[in-house]
Structure formats: structure tokens, C-alpha cells
MDTraj code that builds the backbone (N, CA, C; nanometers):
import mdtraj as md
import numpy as np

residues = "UNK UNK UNK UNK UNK UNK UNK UNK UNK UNK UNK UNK UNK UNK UNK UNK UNK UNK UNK UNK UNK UNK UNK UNK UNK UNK UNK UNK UNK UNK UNK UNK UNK UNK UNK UNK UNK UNK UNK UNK UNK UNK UNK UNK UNK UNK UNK UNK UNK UNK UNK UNK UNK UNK UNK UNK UNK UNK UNK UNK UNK UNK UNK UNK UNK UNK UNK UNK UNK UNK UNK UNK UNK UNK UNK UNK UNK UNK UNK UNK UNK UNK UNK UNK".split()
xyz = np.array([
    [0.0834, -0.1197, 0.0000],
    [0.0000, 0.0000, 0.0000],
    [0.0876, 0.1256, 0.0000],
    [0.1706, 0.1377, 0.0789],
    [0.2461, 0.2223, 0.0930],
    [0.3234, 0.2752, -0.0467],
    [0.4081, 0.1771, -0.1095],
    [0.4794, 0.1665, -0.1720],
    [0.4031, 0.2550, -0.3359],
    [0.2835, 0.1494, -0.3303],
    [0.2102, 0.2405, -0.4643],
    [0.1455, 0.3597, -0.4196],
    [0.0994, 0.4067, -0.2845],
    [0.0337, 0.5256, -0.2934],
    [0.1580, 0.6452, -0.2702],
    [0.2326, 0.6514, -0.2266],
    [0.3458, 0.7317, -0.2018],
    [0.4464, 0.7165, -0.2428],
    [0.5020, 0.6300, -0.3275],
    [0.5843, 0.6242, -0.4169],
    [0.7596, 0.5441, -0.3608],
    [0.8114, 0.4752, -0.4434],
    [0.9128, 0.3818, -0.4010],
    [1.0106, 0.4588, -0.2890],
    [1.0511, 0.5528, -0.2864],
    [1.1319, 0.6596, -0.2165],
    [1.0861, 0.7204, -0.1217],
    [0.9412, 0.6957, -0.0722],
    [0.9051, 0.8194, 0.0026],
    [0.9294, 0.7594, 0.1869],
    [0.9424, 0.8620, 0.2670],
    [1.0482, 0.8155, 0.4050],
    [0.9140, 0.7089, 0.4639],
    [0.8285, 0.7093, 0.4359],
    [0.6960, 0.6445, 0.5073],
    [0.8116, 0.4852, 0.5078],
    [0.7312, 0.4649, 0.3899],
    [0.8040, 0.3382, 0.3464],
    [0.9407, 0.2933, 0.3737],
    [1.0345, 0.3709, 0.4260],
    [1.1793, 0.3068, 0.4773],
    [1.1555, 0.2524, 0.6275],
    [1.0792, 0.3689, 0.6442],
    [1.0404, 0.3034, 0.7963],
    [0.9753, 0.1421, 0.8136],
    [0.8632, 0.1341, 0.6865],
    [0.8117, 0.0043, 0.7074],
    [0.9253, -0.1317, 0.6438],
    [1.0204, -0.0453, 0.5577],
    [1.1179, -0.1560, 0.5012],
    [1.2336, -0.2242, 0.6774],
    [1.2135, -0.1387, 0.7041],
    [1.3397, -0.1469, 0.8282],
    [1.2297, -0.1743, 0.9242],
    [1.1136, -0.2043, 0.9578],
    [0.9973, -0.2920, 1.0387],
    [1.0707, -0.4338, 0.9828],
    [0.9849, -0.4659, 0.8614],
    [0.9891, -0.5860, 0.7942],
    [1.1289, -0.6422, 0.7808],
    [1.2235, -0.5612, 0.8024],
    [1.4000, -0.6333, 0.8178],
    [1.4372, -0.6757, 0.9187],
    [1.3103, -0.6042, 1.0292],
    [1.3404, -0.6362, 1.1872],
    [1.2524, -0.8077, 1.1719],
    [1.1647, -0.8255, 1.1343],
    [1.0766, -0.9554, 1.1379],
    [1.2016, -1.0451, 1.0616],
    [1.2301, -1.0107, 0.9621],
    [1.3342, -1.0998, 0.9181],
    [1.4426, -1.1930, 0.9211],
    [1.4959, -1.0501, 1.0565],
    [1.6403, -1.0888, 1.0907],
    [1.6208, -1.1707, 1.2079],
    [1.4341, -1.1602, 1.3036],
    [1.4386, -1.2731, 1.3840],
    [1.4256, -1.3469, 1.3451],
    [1.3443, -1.3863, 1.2419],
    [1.3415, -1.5208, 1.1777],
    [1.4426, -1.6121, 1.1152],
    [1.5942, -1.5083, 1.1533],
    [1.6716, -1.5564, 1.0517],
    [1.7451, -1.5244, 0.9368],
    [1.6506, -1.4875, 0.8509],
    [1.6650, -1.4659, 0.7087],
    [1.7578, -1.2990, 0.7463],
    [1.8591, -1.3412, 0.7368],
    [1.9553, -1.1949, 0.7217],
    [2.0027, -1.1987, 0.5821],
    [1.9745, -1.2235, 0.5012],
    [2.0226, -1.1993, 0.3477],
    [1.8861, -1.1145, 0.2952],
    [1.7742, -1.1295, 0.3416],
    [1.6747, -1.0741, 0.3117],
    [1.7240, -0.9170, 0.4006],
    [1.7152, -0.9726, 0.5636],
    [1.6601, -0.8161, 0.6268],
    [1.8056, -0.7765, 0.5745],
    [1.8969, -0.7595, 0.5338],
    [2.0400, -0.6745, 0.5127],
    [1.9638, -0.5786, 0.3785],
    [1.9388, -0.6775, 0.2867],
    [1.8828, -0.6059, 0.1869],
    [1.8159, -0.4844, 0.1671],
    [1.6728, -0.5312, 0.2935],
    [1.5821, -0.3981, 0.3204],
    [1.6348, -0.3200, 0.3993],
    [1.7293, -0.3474, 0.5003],
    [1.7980, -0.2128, 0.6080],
    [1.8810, -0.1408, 0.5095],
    [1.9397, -0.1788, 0.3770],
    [2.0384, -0.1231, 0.3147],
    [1.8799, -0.0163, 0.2259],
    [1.8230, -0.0573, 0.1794],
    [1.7583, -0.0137, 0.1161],
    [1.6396, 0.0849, 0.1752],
    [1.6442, 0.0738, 0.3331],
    [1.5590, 0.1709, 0.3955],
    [1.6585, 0.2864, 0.4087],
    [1.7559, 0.2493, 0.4096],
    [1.8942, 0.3618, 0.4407],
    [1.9315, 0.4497, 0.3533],
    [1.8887, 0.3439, 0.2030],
    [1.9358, 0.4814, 0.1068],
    [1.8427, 0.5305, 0.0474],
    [1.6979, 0.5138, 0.1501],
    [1.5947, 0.5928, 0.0612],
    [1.5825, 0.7351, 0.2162],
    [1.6140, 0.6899, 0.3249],
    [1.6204, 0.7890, 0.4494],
    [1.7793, 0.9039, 0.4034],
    [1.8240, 0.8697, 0.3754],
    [1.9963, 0.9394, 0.3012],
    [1.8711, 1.0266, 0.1863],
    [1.8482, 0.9489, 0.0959],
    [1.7993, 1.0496, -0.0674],
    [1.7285, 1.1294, 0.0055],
    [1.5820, 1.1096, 0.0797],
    [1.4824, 1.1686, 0.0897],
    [1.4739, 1.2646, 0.2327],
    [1.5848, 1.2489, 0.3326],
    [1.5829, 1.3261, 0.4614],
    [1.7495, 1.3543, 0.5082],
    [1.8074, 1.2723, 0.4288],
    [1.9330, 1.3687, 0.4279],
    [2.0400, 1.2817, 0.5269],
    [2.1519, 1.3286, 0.5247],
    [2.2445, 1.2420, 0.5737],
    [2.2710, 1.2573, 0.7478],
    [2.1719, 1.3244, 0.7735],
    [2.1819, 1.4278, 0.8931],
    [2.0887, 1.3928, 0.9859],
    [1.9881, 1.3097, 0.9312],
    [1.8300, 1.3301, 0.9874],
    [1.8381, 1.2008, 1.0953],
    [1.7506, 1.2919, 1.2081],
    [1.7880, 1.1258, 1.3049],
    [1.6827, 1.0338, 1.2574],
    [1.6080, 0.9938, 1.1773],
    [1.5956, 0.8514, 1.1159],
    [1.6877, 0.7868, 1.0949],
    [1.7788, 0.8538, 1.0673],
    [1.8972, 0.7557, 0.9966],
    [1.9497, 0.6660, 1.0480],
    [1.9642, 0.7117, 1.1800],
    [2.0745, 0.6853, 1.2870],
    [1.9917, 0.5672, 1.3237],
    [1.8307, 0.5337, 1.3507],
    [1.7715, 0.4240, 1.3349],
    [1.8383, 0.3194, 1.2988],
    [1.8269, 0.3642, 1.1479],
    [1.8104, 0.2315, 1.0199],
    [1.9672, 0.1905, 1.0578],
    [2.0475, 0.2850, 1.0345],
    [2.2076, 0.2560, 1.0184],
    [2.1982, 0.1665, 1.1873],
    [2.1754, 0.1646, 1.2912],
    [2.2164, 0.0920, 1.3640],
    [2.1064, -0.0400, 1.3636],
    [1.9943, -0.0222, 1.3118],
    [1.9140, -0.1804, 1.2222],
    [2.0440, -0.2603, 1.1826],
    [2.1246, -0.2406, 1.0890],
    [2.1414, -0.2692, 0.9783],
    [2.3361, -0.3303, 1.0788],
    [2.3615, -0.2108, 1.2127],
    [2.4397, -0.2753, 1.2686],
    [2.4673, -0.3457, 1.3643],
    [2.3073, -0.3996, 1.3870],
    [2.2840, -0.5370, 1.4836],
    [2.2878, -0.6070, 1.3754],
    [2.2387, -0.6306, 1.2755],
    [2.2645, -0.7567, 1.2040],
    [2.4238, -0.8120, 1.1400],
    [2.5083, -0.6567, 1.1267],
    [2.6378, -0.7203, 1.0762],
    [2.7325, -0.7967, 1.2121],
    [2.6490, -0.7169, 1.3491],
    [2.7109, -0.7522, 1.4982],
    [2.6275, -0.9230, 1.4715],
    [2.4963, -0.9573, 1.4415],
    [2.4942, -1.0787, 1.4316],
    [2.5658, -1.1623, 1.3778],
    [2.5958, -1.1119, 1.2459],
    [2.6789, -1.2258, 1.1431],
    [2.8314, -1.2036, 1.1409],
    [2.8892, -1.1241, 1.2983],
    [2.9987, -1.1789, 1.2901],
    [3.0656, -1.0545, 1.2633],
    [3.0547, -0.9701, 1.1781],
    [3.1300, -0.8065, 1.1508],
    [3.1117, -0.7261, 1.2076],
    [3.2091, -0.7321, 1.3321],
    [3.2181, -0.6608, 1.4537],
    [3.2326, -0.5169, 1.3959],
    [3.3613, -0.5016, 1.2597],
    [3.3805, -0.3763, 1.2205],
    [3.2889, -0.3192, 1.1615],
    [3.2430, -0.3902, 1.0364],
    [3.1503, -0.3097, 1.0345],
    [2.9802, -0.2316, 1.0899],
    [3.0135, -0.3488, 1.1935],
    [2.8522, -0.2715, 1.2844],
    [2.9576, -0.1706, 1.4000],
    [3.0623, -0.1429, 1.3995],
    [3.1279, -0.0480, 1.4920],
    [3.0923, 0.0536, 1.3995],
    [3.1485, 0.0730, 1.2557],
    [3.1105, 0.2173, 1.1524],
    [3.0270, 0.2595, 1.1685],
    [2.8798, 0.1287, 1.1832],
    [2.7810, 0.1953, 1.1527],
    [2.7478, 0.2761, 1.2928],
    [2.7473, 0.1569, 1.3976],
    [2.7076, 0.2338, 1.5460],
    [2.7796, 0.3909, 1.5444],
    [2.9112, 0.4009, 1.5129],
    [2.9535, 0.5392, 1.5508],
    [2.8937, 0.6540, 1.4573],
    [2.8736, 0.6195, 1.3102],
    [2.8021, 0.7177, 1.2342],
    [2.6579, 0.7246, 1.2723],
    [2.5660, 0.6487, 1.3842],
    [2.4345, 0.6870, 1.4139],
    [2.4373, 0.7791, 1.5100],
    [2.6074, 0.7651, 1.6118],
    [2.5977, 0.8469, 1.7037],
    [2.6459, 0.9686, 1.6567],
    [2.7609, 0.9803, 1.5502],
    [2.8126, 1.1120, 1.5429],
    [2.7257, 1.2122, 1.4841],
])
top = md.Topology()
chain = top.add_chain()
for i, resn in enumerate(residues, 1):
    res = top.add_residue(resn, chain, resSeq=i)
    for name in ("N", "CA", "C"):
        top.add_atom(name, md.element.get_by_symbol(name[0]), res)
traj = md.Trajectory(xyz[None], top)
């Protein structure tokens, strides 16, 4: 719903992509939720800016799952760029 009434980019929808990455990544499926946290991230970056605290959300979504699978470094990047 989202997606066709407001359009592929719009911030509504990153929010629900980075919901549905959270269901994912309990279930498991981290090749899926990586996908949508990457992809809620670079529609929160296009559409609210590199600055906006959504971001800092998604980017630390995205660095519990690399802290799951093992890439300590890269969920450290991300944790420190949600805080800086």
C-alpha cells in the first residue's frame, strides 16, 4: 500500500522496510533483512538527508545484524556514524 500510494522513495516506506527487516532478521533470514535495512537507508539518506535522526535508526538496524553475522567492524562504523 504504501509503496504504490506514495511512491518507491518516500520516508513512510523506509520506515516500514526497516519494520519488515526487523521480522526478518528474527526469523533468521539476514540476506533478506540486510537487503531492506540497506535499502531503507538509502531511501532515508535520498529523501531526509544524511543528517536526519531517522537515519541513525536504520544505520544501527542494519548494525545489529552485521554484529549478528559476525562483523564486529563493520557494525562499529555503523554504530559510531548513528551516534556522530
Amino acid at each position: 500500500i504504501t509503496e504504490k500510494t506514495l511512491g518507491p522513495e518516500h520516508p513512510d516506506l523506509a520506515g516500514r522496510l526497516s519494520n519488515l527487516g526487523n521480522l526478518l532478521q528474527a526469523q533468521g533470514n539476514l540476506t533478506g533483512a540486510k537487503s531492506l535495512y540497506e535499502r531503507a537507508i538509502a531511501i532515508t539518506e535520498k529523501t531526509l538527508g544524511p543528517e536526519h535522526p531517522d537515519l541513525a535508526g536504520r544505520l544501527s538496524n542494519l548494525g545489529n545484524l552485521l554484529q549478528a553475522q559476525g562483523n564486529l567492524t563493520g557494525a562499529k562504523s555503523l554504530y559510531e556514524r548513528a551516534i556522530a
